[in-house]
Biopython code that builds the backbone (N, CA, C, O; Angstrom):
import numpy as np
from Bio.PDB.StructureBuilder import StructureBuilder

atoms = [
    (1, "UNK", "N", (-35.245, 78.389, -25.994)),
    (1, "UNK", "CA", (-35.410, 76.960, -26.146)),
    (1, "UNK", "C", (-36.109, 76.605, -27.460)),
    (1, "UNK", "O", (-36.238, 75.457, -27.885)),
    (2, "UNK", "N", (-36.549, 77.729, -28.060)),
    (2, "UNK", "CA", (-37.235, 77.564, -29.743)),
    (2, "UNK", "C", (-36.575, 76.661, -30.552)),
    (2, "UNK", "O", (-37.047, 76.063, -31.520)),
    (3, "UNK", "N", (-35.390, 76.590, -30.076)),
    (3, "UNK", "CA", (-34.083, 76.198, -31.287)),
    (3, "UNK", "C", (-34.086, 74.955, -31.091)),
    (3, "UNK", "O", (-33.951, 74.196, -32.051)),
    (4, "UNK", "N", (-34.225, 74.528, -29.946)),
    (4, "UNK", "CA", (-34.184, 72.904, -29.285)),
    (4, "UNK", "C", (-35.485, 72.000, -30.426)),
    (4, "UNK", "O", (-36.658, 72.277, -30.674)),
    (5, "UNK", "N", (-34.641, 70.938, -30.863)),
    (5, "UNK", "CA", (-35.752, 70.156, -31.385)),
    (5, "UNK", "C", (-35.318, 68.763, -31.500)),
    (5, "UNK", "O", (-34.177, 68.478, -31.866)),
    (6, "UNK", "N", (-36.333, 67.759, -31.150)),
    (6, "UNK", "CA", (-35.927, 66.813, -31.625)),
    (6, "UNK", "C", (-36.657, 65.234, -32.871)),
    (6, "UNK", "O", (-37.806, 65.389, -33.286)),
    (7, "UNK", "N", (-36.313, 64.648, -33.063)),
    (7, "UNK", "CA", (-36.962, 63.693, -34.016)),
    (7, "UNK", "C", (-37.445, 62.286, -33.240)),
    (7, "UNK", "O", (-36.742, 61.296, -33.441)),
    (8, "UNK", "N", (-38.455, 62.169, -32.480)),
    (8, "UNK", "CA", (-38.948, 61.116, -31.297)),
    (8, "UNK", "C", (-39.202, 59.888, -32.712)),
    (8, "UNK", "O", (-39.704, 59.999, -33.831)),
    (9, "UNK", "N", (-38.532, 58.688, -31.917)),
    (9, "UNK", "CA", (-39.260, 57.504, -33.201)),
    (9, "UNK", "C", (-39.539, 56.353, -32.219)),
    (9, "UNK", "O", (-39.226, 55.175, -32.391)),
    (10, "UNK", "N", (-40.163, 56.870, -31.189)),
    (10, "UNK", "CA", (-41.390, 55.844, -30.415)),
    (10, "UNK", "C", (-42.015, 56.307, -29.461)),
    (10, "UNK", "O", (-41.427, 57.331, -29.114)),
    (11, "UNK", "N", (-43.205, 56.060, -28.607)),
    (11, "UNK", "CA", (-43.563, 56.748, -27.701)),
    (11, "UNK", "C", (-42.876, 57.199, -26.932)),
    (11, "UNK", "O", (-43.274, 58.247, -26.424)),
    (12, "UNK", "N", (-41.688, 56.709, -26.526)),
    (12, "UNK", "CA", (-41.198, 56.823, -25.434)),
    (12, "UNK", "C", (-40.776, 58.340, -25.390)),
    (12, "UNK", "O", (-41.239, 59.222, -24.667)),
    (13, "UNK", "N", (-39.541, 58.448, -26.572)),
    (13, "UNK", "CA", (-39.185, 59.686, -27.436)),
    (13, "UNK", "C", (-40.362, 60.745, -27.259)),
    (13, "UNK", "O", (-40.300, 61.568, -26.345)),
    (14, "UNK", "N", (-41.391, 60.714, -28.107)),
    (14, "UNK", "CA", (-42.083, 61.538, -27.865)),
    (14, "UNK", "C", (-42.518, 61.915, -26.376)),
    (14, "UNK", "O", (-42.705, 63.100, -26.099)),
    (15, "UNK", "N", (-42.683, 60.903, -25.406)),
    (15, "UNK", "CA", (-43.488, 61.470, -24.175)),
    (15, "UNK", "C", (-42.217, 62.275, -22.892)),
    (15, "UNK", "O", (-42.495, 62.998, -21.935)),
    (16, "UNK", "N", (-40.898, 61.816, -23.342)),
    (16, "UNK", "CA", (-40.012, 62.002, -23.003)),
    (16, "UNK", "C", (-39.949, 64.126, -23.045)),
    (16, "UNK", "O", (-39.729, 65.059, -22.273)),
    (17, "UNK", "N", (-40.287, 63.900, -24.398)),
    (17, "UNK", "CA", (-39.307, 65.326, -25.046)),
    (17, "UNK", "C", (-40.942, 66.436, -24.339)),
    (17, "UNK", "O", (-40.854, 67.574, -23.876)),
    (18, "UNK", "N", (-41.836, 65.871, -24.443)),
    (18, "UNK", "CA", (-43.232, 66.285, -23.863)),
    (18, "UNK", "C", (-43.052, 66.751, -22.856)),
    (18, "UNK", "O", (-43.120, 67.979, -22.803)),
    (19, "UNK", "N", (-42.770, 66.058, -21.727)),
    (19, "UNK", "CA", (-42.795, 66.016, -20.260)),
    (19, "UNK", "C", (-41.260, 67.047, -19.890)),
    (19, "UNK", "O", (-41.150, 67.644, -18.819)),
    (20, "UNK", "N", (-40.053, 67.098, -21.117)),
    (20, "UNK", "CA", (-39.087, 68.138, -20.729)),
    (20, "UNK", "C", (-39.762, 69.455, -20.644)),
    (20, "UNK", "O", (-39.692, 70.270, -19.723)),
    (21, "UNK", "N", (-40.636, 69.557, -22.105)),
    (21, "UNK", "CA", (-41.015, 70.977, -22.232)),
    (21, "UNK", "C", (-41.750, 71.171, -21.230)),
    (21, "UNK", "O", (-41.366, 72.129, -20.558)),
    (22, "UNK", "N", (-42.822, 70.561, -20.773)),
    (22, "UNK", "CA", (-43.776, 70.742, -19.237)),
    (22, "UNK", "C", (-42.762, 71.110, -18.171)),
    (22, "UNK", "O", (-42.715, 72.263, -17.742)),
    (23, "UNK", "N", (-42.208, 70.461, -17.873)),
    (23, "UNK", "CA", (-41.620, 70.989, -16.789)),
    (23, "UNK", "C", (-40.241, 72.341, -16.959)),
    (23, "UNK", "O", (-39.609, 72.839, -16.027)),
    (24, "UNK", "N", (-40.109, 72.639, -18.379)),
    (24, "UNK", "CA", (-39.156, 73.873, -19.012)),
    (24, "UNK", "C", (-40.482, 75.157, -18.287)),
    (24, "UNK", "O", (-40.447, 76.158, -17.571)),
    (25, "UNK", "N", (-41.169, 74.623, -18.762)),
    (25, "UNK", "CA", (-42.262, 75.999, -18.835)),
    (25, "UNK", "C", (-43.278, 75.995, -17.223)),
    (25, "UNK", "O", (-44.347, 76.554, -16.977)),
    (26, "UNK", "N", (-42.461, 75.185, -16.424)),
    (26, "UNK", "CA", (-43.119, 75.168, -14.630)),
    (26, "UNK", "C", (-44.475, 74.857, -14.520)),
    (26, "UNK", "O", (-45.357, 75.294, -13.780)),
    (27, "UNK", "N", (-44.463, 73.741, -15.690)),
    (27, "UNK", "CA", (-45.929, 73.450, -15.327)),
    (27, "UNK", "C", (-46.135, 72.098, -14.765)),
    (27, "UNK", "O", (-45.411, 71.261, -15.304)),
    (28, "UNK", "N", (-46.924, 71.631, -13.823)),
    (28, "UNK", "CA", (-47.782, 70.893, -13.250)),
    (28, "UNK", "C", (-48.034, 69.713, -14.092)),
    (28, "UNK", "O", (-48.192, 70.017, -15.274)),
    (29, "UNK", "N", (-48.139, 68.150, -13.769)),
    (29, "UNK", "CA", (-48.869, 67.801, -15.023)),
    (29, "UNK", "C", (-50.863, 67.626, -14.887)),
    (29, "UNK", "O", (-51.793, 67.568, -15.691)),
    (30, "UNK", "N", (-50.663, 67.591, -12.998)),
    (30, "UNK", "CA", (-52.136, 68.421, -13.103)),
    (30, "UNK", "C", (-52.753, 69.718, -13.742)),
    (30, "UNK", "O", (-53.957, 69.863, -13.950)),
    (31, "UNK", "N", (-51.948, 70.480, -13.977)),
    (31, "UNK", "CA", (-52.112, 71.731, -14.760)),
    (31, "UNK", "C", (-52.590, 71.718, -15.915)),
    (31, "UNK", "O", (-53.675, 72.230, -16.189)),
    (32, "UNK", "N", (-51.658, 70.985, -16.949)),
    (32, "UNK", "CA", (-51.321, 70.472, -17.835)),
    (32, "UNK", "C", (-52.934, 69.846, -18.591)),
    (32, "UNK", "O", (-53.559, 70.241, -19.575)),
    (33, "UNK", "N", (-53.238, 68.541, -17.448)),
    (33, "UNK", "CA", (-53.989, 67.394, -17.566)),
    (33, "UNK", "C", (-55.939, 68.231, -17.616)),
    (33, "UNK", "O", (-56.984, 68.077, -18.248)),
    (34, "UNK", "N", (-55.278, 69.271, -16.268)),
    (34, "UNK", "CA", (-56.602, 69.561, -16.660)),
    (34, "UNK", "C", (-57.374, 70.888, -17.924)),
    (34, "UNK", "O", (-58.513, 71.073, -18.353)),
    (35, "UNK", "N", (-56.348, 71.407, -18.093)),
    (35, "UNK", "CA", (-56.200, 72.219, -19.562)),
    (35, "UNK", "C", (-56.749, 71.356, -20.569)),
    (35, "UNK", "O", (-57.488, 71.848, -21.422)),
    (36, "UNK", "N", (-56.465, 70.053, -20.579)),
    (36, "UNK", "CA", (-56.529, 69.280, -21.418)),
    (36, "UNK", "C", (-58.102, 68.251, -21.431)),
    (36, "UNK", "O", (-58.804, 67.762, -22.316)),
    (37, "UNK", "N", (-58.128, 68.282, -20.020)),
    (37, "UNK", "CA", (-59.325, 67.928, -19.846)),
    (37, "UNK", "C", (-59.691, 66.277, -19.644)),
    (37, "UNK", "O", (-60.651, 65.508, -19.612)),
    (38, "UNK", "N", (-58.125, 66.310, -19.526)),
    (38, "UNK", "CA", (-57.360, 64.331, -18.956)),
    (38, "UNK", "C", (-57.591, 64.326, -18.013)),
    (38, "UNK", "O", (-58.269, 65.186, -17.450)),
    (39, "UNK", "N", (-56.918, 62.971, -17.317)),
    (39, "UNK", "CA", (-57.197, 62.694, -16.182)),
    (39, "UNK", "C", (-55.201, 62.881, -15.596)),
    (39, "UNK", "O", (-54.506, 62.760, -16.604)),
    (40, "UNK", "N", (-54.489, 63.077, -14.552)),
    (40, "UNK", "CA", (-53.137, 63.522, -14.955)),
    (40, "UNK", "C", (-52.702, 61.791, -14.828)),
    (40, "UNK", "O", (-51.506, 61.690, -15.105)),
    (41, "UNK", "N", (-53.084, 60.943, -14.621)),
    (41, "UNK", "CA", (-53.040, 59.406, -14.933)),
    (41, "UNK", "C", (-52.729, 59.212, -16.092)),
    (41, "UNK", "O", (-51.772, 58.438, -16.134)),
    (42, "UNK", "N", (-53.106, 59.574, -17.206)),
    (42, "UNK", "CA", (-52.855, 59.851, -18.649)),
    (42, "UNK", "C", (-52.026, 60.495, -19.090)),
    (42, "UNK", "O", (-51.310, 59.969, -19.942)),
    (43, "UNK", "N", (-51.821, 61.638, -18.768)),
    (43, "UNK", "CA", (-51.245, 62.670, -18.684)),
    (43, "UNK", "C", (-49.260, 62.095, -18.952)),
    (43, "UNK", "O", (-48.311, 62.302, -19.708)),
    (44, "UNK", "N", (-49.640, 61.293, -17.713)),
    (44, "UNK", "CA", (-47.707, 60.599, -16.780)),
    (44, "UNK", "C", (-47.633, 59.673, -18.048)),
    (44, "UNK", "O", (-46.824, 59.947, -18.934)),
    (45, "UNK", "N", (-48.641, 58.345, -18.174)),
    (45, "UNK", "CA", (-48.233, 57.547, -19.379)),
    (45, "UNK", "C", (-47.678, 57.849, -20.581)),
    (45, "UNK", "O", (-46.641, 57.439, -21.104)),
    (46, "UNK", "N", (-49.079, 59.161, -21.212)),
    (46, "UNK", "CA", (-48.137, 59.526, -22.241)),
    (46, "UNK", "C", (-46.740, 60.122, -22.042)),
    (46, "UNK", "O", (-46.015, 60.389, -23.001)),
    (47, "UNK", "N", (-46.429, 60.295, -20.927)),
    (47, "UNK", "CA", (-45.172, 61.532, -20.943)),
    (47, "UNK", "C", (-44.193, 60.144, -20.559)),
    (47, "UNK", "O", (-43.035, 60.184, -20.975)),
    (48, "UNK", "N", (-44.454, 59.420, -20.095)),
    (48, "UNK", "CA", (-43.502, 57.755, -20.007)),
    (48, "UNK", "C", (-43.440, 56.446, -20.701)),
    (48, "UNK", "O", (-43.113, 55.308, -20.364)),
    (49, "UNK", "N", (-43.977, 57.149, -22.065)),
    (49, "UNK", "CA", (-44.288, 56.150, -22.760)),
    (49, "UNK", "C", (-44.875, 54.988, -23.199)),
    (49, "UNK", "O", (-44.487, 54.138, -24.000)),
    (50, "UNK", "N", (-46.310, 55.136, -22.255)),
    (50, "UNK", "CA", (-46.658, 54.012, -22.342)),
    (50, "UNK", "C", (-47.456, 53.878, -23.657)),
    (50, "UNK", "O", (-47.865, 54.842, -24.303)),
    (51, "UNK", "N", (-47.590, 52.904, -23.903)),
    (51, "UNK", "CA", (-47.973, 52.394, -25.354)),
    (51, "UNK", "C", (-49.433, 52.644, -25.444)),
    (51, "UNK", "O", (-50.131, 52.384, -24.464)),
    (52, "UNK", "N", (-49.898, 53.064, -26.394)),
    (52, "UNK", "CA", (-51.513, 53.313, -26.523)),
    (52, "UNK", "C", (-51.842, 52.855, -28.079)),
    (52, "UNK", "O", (-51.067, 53.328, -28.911)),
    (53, "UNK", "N", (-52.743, 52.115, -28.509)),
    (53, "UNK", "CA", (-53.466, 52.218, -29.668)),
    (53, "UNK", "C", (-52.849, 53.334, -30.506)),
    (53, "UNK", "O", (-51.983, 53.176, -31.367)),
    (54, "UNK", "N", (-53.505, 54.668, -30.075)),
    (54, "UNK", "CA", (-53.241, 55.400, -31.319)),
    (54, "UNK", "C", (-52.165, 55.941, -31.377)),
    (54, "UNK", "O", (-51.768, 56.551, -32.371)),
    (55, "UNK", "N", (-51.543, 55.802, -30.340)),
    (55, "UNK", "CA", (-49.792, 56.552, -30.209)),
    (55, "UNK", "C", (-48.920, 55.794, -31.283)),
    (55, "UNK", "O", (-48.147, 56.283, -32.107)),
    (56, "UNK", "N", (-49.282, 54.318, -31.035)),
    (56, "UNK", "CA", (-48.204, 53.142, -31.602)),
    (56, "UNK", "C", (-48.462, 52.631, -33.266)),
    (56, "UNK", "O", (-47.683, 52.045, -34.019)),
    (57, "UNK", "N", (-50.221, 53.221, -33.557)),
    (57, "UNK", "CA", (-50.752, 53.388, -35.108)),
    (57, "UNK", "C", (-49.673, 54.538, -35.499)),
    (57, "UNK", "O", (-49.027, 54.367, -36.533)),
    (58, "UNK", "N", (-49.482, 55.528, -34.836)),
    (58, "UNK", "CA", (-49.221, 56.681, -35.170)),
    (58, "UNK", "C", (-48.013, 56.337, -35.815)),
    (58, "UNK", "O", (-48.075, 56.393, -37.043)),
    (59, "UNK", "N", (-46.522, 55.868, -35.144)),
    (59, "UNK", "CA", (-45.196, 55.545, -35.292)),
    (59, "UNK", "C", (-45.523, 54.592, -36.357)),
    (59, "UNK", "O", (-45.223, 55.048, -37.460)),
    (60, "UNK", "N", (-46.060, 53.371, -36.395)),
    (60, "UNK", "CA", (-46.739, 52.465, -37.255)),
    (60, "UNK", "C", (-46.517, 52.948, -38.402)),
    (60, "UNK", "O", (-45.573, 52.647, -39.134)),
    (61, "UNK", "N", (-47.724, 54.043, -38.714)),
    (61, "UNK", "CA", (-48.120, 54.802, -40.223)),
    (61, "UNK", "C", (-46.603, 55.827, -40.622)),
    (61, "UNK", "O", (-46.200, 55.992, -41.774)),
    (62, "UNK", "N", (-45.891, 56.464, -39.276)),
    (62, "UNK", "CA", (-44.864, 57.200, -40.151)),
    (62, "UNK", "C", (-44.009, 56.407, -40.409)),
    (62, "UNK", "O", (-43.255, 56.772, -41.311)),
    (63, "UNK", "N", (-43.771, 55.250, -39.887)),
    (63, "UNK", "CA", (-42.582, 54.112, -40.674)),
    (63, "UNK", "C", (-42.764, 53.644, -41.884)),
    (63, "UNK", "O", (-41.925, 53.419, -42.757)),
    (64, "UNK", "N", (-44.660, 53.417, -41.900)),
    (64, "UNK", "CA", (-44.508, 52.462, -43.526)),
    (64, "UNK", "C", (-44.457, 53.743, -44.333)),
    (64, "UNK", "O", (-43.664, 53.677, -45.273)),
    (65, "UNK", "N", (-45.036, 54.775, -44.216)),
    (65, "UNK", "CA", (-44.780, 56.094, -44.682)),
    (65, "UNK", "C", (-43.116, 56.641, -45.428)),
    (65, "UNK", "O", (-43.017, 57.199, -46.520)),
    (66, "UNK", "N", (-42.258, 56.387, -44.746)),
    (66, "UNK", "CA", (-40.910, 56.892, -44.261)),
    (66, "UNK", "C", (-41.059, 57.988, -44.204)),
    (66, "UNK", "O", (-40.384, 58.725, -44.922)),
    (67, "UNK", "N", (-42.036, 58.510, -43.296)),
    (67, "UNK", "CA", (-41.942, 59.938, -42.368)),
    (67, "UNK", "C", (-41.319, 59.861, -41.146)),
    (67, "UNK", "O", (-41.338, 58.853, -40.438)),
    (68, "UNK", "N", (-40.519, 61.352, -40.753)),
    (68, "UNK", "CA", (-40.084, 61.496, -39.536)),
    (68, "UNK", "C", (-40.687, 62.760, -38.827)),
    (68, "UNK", "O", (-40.377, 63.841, -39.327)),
    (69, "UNK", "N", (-41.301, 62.766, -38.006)),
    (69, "UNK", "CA", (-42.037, 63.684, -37.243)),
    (69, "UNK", "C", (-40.716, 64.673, -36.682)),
    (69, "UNK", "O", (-39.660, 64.164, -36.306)),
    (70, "UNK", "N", (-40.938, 66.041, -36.690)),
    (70, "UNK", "CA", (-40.318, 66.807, -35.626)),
    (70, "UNK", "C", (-40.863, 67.557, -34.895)),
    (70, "UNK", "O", (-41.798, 68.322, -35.135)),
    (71, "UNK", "N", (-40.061, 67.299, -33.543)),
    (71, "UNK", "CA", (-40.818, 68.328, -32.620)),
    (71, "UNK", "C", (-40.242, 69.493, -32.521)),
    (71, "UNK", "O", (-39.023, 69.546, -32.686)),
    (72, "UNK", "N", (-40.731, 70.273, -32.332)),
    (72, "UNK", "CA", (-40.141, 71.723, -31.940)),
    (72, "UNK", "C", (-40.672, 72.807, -30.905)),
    (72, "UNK", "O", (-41.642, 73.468, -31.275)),
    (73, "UNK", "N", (-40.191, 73.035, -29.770)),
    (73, "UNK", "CA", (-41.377, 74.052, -29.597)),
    (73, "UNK", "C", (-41.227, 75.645, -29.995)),
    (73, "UNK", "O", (-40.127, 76.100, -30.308)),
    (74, "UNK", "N", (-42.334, 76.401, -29.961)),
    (74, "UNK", "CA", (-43.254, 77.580, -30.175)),
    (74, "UNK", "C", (-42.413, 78.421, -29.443)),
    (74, "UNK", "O", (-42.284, 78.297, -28.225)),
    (75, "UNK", "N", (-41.750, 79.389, -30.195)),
    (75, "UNK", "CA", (-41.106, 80.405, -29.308)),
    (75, "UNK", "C", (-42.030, 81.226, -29.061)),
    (75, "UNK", "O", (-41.815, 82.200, -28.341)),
]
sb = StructureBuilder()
sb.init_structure("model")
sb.init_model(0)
sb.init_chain("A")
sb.init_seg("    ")
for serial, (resi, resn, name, xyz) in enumerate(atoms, 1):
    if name == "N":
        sb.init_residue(resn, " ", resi, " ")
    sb.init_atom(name, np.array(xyz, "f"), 0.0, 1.0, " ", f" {name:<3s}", serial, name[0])
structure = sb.get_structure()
């Protein structure tokens, strides 16, 4: 699945392609949440896009930028 990648251009995208790899790799998003040290309430939003301050600065800055983020995962 190394090869798999994609180019997210809003939260949604990103929490989308997030929440595939979590559940590619049989994980929990309690698992996940508490690795992380979230609450898994947080955890679901980001992975459903919900809009946050720094998520939506983030897309914000790579547009006026004309950056495109890629994801990829870590073989």
């Amino acid at each position: 699945m190394a090869d798999t990648w994609t180019t997210p251009r809003n939260p949604r995208d990103l929490g989308t392609y997030l929440s595939h790899v979590r559940r590619a790799r049989g994980l929990t998003q309690a698992q996940v949440a508490d690795d992380l040290g979230i609450t898994r309430q947080y955890l679901s939003e980001l992975e459903n896009g919900v809009e946050n301050l720094w998520v939506q600065r983030l897309f914000e800055l790579l547009d006026v930028l004309e950056v495109d983020l890629r994801l990829q995962e870590r073989p």
